[in-house]
Each structure stands twice: as C-alpha cells, then as structure tokens.
PAGU-840261 format. One record per atom (N, C-alpha, C): residue number from 1; chain; atom name; x, z, y. Coordinates in steps of 0.05 Angstrom, whole numbers, padded with zeros to 5 digits, m for minus. Layout:
BEGIN
{NUM "A" "CA" {X Z Y}}
...
// end
This chain:
BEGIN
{1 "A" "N" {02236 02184 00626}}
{1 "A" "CA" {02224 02200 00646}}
{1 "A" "C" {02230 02188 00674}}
{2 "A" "N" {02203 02187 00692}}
{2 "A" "CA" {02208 02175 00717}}
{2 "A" "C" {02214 02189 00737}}
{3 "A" "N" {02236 02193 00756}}
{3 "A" "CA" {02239 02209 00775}}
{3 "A" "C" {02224 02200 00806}}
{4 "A" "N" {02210 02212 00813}}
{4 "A" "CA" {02209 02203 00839}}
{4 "A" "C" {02215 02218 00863}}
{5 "A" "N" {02223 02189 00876}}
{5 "A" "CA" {02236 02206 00900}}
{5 "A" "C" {02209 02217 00923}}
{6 "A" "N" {02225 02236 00928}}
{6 "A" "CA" {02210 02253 00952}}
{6 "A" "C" {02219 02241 00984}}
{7 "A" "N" {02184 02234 00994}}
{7 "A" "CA" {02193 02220 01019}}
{7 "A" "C" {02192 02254 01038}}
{8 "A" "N" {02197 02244 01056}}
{8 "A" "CA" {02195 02266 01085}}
{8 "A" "C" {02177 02260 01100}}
{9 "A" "N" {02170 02290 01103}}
{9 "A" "CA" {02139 02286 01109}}
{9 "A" "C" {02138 02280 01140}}
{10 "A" "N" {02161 02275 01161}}
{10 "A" "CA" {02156 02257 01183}}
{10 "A" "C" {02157 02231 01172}}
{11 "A" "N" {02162 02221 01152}}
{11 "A" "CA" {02153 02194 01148}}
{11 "A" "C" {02135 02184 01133}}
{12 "A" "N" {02119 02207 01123}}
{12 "A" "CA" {02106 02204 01102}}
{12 "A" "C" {02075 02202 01129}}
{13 "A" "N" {02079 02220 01148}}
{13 "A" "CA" {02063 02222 01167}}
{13 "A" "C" {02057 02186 01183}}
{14 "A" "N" {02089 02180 01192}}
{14 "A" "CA" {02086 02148 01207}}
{14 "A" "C" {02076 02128 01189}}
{15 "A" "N" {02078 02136 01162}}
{15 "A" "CA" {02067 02104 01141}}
{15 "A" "C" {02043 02114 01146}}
{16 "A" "N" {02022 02134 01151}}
{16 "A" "CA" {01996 02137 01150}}
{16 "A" "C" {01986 02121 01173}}
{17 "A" "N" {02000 02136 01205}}
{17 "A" "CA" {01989 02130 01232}}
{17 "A" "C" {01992 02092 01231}}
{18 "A" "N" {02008 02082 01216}}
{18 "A" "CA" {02030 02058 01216}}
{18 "A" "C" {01997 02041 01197}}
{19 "A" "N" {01989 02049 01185}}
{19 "A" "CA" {01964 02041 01173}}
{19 "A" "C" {01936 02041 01187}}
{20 "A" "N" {01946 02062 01196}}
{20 "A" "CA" {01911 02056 01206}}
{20 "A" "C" {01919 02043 01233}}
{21 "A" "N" {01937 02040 01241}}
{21 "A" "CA" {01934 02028 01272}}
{21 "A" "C" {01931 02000 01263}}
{22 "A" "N" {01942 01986 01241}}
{22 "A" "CA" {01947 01956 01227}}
{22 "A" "C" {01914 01951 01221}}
{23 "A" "N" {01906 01976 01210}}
{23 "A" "CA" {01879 01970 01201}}
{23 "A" "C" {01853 01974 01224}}
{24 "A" "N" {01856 01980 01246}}
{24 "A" "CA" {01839 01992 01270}}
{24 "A" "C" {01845 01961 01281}}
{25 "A" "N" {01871 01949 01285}}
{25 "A" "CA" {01869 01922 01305}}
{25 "A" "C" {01863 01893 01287}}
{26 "A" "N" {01862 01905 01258}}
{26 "A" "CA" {01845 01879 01237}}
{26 "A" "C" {01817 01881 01242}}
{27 "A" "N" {01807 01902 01250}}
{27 "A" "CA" {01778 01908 01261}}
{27 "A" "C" {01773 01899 01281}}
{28 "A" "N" {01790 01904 01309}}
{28 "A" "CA" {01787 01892 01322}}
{28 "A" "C" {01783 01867 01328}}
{29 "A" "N" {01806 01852 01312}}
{29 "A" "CA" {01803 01830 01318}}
{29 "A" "C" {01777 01819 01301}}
{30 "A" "N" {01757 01832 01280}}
{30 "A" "CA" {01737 01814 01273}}
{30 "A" "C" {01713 01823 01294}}
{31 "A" "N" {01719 01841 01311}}
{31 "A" "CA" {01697 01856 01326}}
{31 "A" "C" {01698 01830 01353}}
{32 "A" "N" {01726 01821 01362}}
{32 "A" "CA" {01730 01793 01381}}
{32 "A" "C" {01720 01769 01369}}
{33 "A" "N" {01728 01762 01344}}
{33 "A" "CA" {01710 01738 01339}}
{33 "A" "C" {01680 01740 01334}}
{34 "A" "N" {01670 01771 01332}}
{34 "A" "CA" {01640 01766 01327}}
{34 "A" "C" {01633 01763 01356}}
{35 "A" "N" {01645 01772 01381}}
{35 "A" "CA" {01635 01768 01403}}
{35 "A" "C" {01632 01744 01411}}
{36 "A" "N" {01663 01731 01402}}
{36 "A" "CA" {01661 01704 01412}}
{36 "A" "C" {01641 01688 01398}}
{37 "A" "N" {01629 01691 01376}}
{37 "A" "CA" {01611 01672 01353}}
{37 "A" "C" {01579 01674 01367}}
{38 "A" "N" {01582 01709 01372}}
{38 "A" "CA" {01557 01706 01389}}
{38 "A" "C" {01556 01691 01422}}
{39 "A" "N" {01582 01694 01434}}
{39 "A" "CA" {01581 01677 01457}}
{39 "A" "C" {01571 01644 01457}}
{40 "A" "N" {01582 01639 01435}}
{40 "A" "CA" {01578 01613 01425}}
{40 "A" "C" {01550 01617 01423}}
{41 "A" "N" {01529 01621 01407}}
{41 "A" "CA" {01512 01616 01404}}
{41 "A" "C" {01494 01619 01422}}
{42 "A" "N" {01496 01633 01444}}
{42 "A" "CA" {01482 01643 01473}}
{42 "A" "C" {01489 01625 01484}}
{43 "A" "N" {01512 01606 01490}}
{43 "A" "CA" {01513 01583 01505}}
{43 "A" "C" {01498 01563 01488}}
{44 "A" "N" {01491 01564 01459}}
{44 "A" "CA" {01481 01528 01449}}
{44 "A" "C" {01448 01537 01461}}
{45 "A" "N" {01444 01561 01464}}
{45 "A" "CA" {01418 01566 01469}}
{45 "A" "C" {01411 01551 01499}}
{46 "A" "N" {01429 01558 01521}}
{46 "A" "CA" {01425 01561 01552}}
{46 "A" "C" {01447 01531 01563}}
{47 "A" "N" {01443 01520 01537}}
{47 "A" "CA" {01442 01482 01544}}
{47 "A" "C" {01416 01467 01549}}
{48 "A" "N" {01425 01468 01571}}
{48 "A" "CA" {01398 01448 01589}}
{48 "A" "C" {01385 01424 01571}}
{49 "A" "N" {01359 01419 01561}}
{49 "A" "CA" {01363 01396 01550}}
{49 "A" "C" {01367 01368 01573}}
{50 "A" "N" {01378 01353 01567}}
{50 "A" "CA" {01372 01332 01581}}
{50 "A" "C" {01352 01305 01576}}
{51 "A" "N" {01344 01306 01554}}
{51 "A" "CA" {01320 01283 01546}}
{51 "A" "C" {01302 01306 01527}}
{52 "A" "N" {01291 01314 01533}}
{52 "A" "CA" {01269 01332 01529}}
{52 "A" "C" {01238 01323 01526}}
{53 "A" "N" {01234 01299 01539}}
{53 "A" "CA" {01202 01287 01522}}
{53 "A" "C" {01211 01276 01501}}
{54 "A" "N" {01231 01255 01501}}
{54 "A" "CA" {01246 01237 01469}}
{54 "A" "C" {01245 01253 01450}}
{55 "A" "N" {01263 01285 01457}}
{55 "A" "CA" {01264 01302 01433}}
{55 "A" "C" {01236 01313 01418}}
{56 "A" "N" {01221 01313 01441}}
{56 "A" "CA" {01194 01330 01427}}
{56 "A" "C" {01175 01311 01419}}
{57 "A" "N" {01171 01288 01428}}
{57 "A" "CA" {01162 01259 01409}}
{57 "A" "C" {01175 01249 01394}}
{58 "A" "N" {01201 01254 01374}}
{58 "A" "CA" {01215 01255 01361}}
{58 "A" "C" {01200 01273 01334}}
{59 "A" "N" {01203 01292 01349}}
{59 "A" "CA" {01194 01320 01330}}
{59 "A" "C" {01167 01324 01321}}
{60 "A" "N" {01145 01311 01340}}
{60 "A" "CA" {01117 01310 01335}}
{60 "A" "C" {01119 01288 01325}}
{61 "A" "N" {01123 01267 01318}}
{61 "A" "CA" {01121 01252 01297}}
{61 "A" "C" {01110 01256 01266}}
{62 "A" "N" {01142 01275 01265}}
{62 "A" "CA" {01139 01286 01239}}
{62 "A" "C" {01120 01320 01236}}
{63 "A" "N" {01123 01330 01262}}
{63 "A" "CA" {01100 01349 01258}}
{63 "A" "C" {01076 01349 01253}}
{64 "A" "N" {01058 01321 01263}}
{64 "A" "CA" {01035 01323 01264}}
{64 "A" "C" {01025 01306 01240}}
{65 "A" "N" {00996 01315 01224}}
{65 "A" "CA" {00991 01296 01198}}
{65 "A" "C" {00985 01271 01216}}
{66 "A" "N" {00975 01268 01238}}
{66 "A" "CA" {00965 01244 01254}}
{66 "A" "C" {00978 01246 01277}}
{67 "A" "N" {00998 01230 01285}}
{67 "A" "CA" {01006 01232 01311}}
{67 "A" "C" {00996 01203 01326}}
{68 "A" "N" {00983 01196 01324}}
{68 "A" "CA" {00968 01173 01335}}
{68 "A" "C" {00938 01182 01344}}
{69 "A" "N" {00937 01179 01373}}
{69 "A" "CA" {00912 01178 01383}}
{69 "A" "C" {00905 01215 01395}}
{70 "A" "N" {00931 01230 01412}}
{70 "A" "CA" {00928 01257 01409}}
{70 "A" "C" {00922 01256 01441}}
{71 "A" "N" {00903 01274 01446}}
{71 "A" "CA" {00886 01272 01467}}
{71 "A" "C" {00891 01298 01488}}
{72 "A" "N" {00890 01296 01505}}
{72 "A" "CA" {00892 01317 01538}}
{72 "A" "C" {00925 01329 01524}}
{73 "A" "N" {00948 01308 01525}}
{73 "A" "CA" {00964 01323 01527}}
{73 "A" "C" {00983 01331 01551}}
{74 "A" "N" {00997 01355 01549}}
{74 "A" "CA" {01016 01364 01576}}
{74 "A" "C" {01033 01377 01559}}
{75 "A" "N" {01057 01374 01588}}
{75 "A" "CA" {01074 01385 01584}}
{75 "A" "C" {01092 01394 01607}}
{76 "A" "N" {01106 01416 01604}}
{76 "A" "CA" {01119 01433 01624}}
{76 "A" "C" {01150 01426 01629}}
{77 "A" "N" {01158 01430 01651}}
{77 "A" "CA" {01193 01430 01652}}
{77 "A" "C" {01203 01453 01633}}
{78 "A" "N" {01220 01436 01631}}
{78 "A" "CA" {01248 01462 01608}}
{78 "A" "C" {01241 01489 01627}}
{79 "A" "N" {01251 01513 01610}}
{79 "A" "CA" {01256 01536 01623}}
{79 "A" "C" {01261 01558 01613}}
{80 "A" "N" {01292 01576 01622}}
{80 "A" "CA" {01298 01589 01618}}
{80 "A" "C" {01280 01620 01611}}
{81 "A" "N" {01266 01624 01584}}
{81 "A" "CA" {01259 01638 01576}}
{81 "A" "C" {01274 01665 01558}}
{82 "A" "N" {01260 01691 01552}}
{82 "A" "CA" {01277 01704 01541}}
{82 "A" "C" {01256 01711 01513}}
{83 "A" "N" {01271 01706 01488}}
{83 "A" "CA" {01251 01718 01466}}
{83 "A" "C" {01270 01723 01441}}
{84 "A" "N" {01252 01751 01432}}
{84 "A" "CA" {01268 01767 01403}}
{84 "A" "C" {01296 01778 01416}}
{85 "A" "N" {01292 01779 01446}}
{85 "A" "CA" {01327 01789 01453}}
{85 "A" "C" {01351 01766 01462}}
{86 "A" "N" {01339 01749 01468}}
{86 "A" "CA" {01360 01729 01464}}
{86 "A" "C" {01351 01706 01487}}
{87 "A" "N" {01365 01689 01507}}
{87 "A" "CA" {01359 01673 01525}}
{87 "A" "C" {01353 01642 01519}}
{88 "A" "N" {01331 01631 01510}}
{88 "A" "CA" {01328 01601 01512}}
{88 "A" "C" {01319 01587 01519}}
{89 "A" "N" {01324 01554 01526}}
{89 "A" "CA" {01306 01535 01545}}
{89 "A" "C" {01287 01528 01519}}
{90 "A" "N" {01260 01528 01538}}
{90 "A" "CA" {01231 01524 01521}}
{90 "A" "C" {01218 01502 01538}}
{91 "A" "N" {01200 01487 01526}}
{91 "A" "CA" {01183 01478 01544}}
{91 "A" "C" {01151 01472 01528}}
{92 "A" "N" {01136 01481 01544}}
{92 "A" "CA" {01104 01492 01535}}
{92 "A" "C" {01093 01456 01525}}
{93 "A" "N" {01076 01459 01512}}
{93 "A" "CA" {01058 01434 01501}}
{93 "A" "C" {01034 01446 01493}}
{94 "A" "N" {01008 01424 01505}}
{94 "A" "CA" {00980 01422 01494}}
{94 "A" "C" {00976 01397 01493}}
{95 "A" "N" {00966 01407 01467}}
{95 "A" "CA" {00950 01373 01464}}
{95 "A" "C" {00930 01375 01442}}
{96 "A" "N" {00914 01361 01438}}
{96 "A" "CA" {00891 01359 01417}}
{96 "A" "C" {00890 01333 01400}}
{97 "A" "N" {00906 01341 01376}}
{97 "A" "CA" {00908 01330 01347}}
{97 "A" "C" {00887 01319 01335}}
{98 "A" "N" {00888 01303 01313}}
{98 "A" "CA" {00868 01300 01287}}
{98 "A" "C" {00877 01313 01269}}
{99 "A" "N" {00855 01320 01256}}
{99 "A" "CA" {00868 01335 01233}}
{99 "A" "C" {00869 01312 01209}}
{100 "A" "N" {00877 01325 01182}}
{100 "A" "CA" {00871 01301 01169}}
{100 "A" "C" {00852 01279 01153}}
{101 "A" "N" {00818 01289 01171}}
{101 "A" "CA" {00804 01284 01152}}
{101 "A" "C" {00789 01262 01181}}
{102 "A" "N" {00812 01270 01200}}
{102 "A" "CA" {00806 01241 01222}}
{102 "A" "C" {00793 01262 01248}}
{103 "A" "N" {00786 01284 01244}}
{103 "A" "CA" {00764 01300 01268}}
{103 "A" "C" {00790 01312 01283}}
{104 "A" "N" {00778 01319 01308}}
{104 "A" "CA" {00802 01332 01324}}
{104 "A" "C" {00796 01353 01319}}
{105 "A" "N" {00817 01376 01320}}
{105 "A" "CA" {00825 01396 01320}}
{105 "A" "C" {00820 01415 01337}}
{106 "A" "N" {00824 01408 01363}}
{106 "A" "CA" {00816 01425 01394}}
{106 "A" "C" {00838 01432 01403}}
{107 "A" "N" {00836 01437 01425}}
{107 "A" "CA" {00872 01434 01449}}
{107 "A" "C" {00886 01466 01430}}
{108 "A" "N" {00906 01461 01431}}
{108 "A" "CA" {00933 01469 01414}}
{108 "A" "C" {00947 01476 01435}}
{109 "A" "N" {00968 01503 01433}}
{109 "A" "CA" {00984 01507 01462}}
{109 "A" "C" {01006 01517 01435}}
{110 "A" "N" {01023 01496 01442}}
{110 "A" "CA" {01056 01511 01425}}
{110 "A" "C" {01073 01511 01445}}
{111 "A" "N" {01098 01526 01441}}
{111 "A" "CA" {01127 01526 01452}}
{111 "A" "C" {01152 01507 01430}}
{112 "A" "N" {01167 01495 01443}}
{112 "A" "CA" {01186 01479 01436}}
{112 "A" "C" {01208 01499 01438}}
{113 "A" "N" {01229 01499 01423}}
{113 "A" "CA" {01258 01509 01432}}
{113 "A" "C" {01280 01496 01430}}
{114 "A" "N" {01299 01496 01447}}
{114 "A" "CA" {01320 01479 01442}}
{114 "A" "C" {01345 01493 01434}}
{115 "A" "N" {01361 01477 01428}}
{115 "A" "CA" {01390 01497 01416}}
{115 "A" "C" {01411 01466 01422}}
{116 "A" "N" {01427 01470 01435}}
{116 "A" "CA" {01446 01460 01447}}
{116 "A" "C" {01441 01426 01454}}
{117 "A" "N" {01415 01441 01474}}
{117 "A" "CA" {01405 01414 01493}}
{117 "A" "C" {01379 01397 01471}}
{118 "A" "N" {01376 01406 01439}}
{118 "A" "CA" {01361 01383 01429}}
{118 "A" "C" {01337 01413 01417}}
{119 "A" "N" {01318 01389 01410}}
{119 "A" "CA" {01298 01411 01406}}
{119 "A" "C" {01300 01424 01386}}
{120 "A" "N" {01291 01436 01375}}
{120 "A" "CA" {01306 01452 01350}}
{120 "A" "C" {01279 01475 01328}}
{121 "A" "N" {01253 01474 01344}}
{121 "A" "CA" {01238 01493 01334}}
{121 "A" "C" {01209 01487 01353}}
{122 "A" "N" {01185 01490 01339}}
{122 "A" "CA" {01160 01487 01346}}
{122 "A" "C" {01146 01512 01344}}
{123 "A" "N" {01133 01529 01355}}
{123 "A" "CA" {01121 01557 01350}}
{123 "A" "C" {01087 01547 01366}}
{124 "A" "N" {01076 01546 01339}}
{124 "A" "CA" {01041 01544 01349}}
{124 "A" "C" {01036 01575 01360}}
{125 "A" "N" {01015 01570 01378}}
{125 "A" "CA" {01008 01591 01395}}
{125 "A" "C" {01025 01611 01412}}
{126 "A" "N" {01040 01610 01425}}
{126 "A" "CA" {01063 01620 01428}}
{126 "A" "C" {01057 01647 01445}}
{127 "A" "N" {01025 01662 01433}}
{127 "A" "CA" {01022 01688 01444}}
{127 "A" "C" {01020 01692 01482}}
{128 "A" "N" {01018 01679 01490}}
{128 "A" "CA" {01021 01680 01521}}
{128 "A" "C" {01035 01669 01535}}
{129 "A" "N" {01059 01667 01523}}
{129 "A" "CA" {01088 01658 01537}}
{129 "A" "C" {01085 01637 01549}}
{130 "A" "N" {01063 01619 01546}}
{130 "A" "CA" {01064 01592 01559}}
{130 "A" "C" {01037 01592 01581}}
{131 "A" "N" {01031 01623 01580}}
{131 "A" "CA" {01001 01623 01609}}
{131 "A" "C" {01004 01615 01629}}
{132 "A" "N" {01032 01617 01637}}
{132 "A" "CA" {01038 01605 01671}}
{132 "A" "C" {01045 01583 01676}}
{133 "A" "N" {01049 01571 01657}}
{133 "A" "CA" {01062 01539 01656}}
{133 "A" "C" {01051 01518 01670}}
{134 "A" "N" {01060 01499 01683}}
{134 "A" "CA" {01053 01487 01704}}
{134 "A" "C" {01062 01459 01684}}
{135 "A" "N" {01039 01457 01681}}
{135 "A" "CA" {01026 01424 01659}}
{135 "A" "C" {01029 01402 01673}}
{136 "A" "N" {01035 01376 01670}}
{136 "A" "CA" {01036 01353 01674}}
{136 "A" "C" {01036 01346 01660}}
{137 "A" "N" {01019 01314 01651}}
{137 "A" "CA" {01009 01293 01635}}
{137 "A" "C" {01029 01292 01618}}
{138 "A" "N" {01022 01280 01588}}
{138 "A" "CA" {01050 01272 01580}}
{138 "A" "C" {01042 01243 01561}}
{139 "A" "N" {01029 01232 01573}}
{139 "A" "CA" {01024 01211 01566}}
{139 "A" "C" {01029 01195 01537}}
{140 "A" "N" {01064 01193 01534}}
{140 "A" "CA" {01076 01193 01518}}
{140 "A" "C" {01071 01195 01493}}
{141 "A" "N" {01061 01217 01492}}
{141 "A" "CA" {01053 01238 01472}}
{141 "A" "C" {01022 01237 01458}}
{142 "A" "N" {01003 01220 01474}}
{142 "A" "CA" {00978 01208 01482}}
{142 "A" "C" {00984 01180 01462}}
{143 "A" "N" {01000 01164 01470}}
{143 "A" "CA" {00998 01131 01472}}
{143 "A" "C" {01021 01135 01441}}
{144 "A" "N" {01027 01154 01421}}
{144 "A" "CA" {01051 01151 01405}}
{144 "A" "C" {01046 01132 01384}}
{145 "A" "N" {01061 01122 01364}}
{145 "A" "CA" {01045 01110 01344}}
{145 "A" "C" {01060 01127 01318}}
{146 "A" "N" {01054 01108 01299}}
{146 "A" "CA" {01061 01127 01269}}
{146 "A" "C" {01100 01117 01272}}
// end
C-alpha cells in the first residue's frame, strides 16, 4: 500500500503559479525569436540591390525560351515597393520576346524582386504596379546571347 504524502495547499498553490510563469516566458521567448526571424527577413527584402541589370540578365537567360534577339527593351531603377503586406526592392521590365516557334510575342511588362540585394523572383504582368515606371533602354537585354 502506497502512502502519499499530503502537500499544503500554499504550496501546492506556488508549484502551479511557479509553472505557468516558466511556461508564459518559454512563450515568450519563441514569440522574440519569431520577431526577430521576421526582422530578418524584412531586412533581406529592403537590401538595395547593387548590380541589378547582371542579376536580371542572369535570370532572363534562363527565363526566356529565346533570349537572343529581344526587342524595345526597358528597364526601371530599383524601388522600394510594398506587396502581399510586406516591403520590397522591385524593378519594372518590358521587352518583346520570341516565342518558340521564332515569332515575337509582343511587349511583355513583368516585375523583378529581390531578396537580399539579388534577384530572386519574376512576376509576368505585374497588374499595374509597374504604370508609373520611368523606363530606360536596357540594351543589354537587347544585344544578350544564348
């Protein structure tokens, strides 16, 4: 037969409060690192790129079935845009492709996005977001080869 001892109920009371306070600041502290994880990721966003044509003739390379011979293209300065809730440097592109049966396509308006300074994402038609954009040649992008 097992006897058990009888605690007192002022202490039966402090192991409770003694628990949840242990368990309220284990919360806390995952409620601090989700802030900080999201801080982190709000800064890789609102990294400036610094070579920003390289990256996106990099990326159209492999985006396009023909990246040779792409015609009236432009392109915009980086810029601090806001989309889905969240702050990132974008920079607007048009240009007019072949498709793959050799015919052009017709001028194309995507958004680029970057994530800690490199490009990171292509969005065809980007709904408006790129109406005000102030275009300059991008030659580059014109003259590429395979």
């Amino acid at each position: 037969m097992r006897v058990r001892a009888a605690m007192h109920p002022s202490v039966r009371s402090a192991v409770r409060y003694g628990a949840a306070a242990a368990l309220a600041l284990a919360l806390a502290g995952c409620n601090s690192d989700w802030m900080t994880a999201r801080d982190r990721s709000q800064m890789a966003n609102t990294t400036v790129p610094s070579n920003h044509r390289t990256e996106i003739l990099a990326m159209m390379r492999s985006y396009l079935n023909d990246p040779t011979n792409v015609r009236d293209a432009a392109i915009s300065d980086p810029e601090l845009r806001t989309l889905e809730g969240g702050t990132r440097y974008t920079v607007c592109l048009r240009y007019n492709a072949r498709k793959s049966n050799g015919q052009y396509a017709g001028s194309k308006e995507a958004m680029v996005l970057f994530r800690d300074g490199r490009a990171d994402q292509i969005l065809d038609n980007p709904r408006g977001q790129c109406k005000d954009a102030a275009y300059q040649p991008f030659r580059e992008l014109e003259t590429m080869s395979r």
